[in-house]
C-alpha positions as CSV (number, residue, x, y, z in Angstrom):
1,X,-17.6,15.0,0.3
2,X,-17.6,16.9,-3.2
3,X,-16.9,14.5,-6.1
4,X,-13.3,16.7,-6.8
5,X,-12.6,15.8,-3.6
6,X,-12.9,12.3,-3.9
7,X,-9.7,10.0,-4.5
8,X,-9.1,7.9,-7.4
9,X,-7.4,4.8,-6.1
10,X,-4.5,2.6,-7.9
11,X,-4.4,-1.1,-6.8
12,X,-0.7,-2.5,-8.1
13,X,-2.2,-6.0,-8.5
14,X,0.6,-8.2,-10.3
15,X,3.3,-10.5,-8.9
16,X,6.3,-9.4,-8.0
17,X,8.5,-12.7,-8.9
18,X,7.8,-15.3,-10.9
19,X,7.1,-18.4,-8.6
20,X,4.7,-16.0,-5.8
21,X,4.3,-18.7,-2.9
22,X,1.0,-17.3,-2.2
23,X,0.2,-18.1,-5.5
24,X,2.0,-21.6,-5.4
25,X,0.0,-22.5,-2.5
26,X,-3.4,-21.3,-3.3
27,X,-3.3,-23.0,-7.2
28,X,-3.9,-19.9,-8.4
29,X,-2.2,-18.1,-11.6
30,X,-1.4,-15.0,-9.6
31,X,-1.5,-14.0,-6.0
32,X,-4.1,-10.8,-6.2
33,X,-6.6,-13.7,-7.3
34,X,-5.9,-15.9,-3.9
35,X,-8.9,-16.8,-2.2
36,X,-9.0,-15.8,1.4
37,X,-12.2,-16.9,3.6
38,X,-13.2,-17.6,1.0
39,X,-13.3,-14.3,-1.5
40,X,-10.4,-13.2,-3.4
41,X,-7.9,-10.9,-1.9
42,X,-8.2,-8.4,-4.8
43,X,-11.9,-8.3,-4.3
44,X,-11.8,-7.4,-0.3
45,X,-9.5,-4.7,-1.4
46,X,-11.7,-3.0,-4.0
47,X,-15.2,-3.7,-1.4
48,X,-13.1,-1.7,1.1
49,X,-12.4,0.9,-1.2
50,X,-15.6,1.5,-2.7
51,X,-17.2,1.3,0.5
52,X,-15.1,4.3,1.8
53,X,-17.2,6.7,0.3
54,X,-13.8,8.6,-0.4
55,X,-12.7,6.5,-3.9
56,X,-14.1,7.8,-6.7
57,X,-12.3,5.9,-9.1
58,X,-10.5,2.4,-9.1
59,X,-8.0,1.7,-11.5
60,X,-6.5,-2.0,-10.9
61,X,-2.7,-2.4,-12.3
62,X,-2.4,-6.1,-13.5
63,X,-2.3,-8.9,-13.2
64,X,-1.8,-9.7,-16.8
65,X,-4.4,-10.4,-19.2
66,X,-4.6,-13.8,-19.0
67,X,-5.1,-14.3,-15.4
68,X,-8.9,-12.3,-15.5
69,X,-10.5,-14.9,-16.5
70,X,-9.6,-16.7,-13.4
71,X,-11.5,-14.2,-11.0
72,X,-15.2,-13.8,-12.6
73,X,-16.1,-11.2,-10.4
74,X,-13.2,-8.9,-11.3
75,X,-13.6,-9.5,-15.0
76,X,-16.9,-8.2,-14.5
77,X,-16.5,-5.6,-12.7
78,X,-14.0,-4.6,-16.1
79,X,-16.2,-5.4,-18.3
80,X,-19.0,-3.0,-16.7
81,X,-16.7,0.1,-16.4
82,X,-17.2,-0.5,-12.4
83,X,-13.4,-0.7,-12.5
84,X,-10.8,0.3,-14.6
85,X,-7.7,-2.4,-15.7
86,X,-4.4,-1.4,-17.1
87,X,-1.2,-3.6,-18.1
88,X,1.2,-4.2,-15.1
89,X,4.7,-3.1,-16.2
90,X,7.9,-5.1,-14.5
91,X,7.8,-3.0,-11.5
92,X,5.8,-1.3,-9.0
93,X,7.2,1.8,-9.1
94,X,6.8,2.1,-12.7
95,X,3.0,0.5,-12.8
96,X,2.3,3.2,-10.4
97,X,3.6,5.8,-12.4
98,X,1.7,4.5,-15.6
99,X,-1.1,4.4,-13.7
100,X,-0.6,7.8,-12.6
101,X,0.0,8.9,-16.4
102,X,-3.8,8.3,-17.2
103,X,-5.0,10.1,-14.0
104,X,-5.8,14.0,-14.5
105,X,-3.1,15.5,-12.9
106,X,-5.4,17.3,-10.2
107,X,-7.0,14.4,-9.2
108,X,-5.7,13.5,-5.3
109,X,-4.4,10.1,-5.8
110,X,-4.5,6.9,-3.1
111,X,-2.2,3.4,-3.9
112,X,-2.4,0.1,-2.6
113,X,-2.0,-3.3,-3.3
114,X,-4.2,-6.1,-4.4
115,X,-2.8,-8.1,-0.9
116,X,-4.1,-5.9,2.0
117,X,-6.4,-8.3,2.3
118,X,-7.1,-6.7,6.0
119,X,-8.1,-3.3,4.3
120,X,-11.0,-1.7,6.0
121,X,-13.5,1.1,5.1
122,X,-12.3,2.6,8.0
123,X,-9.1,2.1,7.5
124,X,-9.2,3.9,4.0
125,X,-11.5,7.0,5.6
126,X,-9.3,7.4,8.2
127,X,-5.8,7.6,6.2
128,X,-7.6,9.8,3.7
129,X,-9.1,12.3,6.0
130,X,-6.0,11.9,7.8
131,X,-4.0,12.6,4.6
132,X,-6.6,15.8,3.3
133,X,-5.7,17.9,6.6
134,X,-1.7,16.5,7.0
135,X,-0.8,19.9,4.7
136,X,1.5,17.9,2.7
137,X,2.3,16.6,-0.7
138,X,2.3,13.0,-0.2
139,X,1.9,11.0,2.7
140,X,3.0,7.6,3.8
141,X,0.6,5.4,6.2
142,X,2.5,3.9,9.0
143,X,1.7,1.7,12.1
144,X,3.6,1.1,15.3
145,X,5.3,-2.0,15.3
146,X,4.6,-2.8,18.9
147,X,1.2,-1.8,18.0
148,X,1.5,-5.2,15.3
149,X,3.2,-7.3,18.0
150,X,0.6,-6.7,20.2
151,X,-2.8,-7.8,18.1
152,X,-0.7,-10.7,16.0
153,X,2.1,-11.7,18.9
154,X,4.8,-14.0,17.3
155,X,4.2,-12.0,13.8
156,X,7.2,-11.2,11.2
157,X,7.0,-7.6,9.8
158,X,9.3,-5.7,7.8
159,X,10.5,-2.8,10.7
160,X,11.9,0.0,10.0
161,X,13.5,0.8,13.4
162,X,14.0,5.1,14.6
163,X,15.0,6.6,17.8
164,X,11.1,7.2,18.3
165,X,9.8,3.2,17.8
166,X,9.7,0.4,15.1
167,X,7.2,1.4,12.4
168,X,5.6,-1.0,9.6
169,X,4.7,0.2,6.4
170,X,0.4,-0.4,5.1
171,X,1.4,0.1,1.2
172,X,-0.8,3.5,1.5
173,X,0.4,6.3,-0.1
174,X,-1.7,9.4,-0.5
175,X,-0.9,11.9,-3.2
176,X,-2.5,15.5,-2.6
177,X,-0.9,17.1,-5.6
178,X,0.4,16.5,-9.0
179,X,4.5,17.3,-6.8
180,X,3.2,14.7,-4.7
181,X,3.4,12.3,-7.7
182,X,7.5,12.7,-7.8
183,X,7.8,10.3,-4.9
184,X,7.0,7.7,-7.5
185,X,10.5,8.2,-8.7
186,X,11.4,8.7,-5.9
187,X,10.1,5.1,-4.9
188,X,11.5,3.7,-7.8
189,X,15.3,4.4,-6.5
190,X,14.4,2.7,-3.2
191,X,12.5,0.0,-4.6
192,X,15.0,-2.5,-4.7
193,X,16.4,-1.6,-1.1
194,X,13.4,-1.7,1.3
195,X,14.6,-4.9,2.7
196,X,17.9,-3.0,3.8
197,X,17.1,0.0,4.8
198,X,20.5,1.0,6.4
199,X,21.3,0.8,2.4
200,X,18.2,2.8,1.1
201,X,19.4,5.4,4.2
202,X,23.1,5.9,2.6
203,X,22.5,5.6,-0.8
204,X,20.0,8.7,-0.5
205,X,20.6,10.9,2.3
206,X,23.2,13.1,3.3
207,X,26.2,11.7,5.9
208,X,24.0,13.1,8.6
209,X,21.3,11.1,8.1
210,X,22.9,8.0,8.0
211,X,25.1,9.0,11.4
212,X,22.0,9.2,13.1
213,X,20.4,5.8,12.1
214,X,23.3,4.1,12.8
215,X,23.4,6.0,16.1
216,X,19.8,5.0,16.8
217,X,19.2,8.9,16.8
218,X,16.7,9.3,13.4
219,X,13.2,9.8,14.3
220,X,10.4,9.5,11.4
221,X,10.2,13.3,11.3
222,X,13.4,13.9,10.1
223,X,13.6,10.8,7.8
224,X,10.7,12.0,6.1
225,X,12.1,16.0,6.4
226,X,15.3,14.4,4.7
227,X,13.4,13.0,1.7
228,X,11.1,16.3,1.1
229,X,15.2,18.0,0.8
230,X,16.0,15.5,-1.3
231,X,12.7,15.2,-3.6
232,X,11.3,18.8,-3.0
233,X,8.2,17.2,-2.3
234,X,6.3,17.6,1.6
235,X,5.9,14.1,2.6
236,X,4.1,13.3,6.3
237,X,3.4,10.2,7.8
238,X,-0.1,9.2,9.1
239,X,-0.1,7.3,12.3
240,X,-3.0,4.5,11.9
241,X,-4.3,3.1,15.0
242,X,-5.2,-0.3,13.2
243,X,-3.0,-3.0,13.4
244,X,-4.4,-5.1,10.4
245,X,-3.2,-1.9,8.3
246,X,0.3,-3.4,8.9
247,X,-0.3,-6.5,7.5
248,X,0.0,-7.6,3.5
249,X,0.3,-11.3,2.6
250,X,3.9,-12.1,1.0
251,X,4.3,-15.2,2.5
252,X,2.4,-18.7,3.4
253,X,2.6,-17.7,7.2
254,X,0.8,-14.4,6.4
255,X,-2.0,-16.3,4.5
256,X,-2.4,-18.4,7.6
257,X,-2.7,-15.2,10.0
258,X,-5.3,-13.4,7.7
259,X,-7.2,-16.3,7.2
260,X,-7.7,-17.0,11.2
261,X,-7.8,-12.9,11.9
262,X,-10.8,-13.1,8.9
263,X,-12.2,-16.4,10.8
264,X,-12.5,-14.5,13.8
265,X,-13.9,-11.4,13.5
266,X,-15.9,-12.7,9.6
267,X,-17.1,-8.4,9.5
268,X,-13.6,-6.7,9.2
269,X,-13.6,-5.9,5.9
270,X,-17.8,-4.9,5.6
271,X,-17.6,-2.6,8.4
């Protein structure tokens, strides 16, 4: 793969509240610093990325200042250029788009977060090859929820449930193109609403739309066909067959599953 080819990757890497229970239960200052099996979670994240072959450039968001000095082996990787560190701002959306603002504007862009402590190389090459032939602007990485069920059975995800299956979100998002970049705004109107998303449905798409999720009738195409109306931007989901792509640690109980998927198979993330 040429080097203009090549992705520079965002990780958003700061808390979202205050009191993160990750955080809290670890003893650490901020949950992107948690150790799980033993390494922490920010650094399985950038291993998997850098062991791609498809990153080019890593720029972490946060966490804030003071907190580097907590996680030696990410303040050195700063300090020797290996990665780049920015300033989280107070919310993801907009960390991603100041992020974005120091990226040249032709560079194809991946984002993720600092608690996909599951990410794979192959994981990343896959959504990124994936991504480089999907034709699109943007794409979103997506994996059936019975899919989840199925490897972690008893398992809480957020679902977002369509006429054509439940699908969980991986936090990977693939920009192609500098239009792709817009669904950061767009992002930053749903931010608040991915809990609900009946809510984020109405508040943003046509009475349509929202008919045929209440209905049980809206498949993934036509969500994502509504959004590239709304945005102008071409956004296409890419269907990964991994499980553990589905899988972020927000709570204790998602610690806990990591840590015994990690225990289990010890080579996941150094494929």
């Amino acid at each position: 793969m040429s080097e203009k080819d090549q992705f520079t990757a965002i990780v958003l890497a700061a808390d979202r509240t205050a009191h993160d229970p990750i955080a809290s239960k670890t003893g650490v200052a901020c949950k992107a610093i948690a150790p799980v099996g033993g390494t922490p979670m920010i650094i399985r994240v950038l291993d998997a990325l850098e062991a791609s072959g498809m990153v080019r450039k890593i720029v972490v968001c946060g966490p804030p200042k003071h907190v580097l000095s907590d996680c030696p082996e990410l303040e050195k990787r700063i300090e020797s250029g290996r990665i780049i560190w920015i300033p989280n701002l107070d919310s993801p959306s907009r960390s991603a788009n100041s992020a974005l603002s120091g990226i040249d504007r032709d560079a194809p862009v991946l984002l993720t977060t600092a608690d996909h402590a599951l990410l794979t190389p192959s994981i990343v090459q896959y959504f990124l090859s994936k991504s480089q032939t999907s034709e699109a602007d943007a794409t979103v990485g997506v994996v059936k929820h019975e899919d989840v069920m199925a490897a972690f059975p008893g398992t809480k995800r957020t679902v977002i449930r369509l006429r054509d299956g439940g699908f969980c979100g991986c936090n990977l998002y693939a920009f192609l193109n500098h239009r792709g970049r817009g669904l950061v705004s767009f992002w930053q109107r749903a931010e608040d609403l991915r809990k609900r998303p009946w809510l984020l449905i109405a508040q943003v798409f046509n009475p349509l739309v929202v008919l045929l999720y209440l209905l049980g009738l809206l498949t993934i195409d036509r969500g994502l066909k509504a959004v590239s109306a709304k945005t102008g931007i071409k956004v296409r989901p890419v269907f990964l067959p991994y499980p553990q792509a589905g899988v972020d640690v927000d709570k204790v109980e998602d610690l806990l599953l990591v840590e015994s998927v990690l225990s289990a198979t010890p080579s996941i993330t150094g494929e």
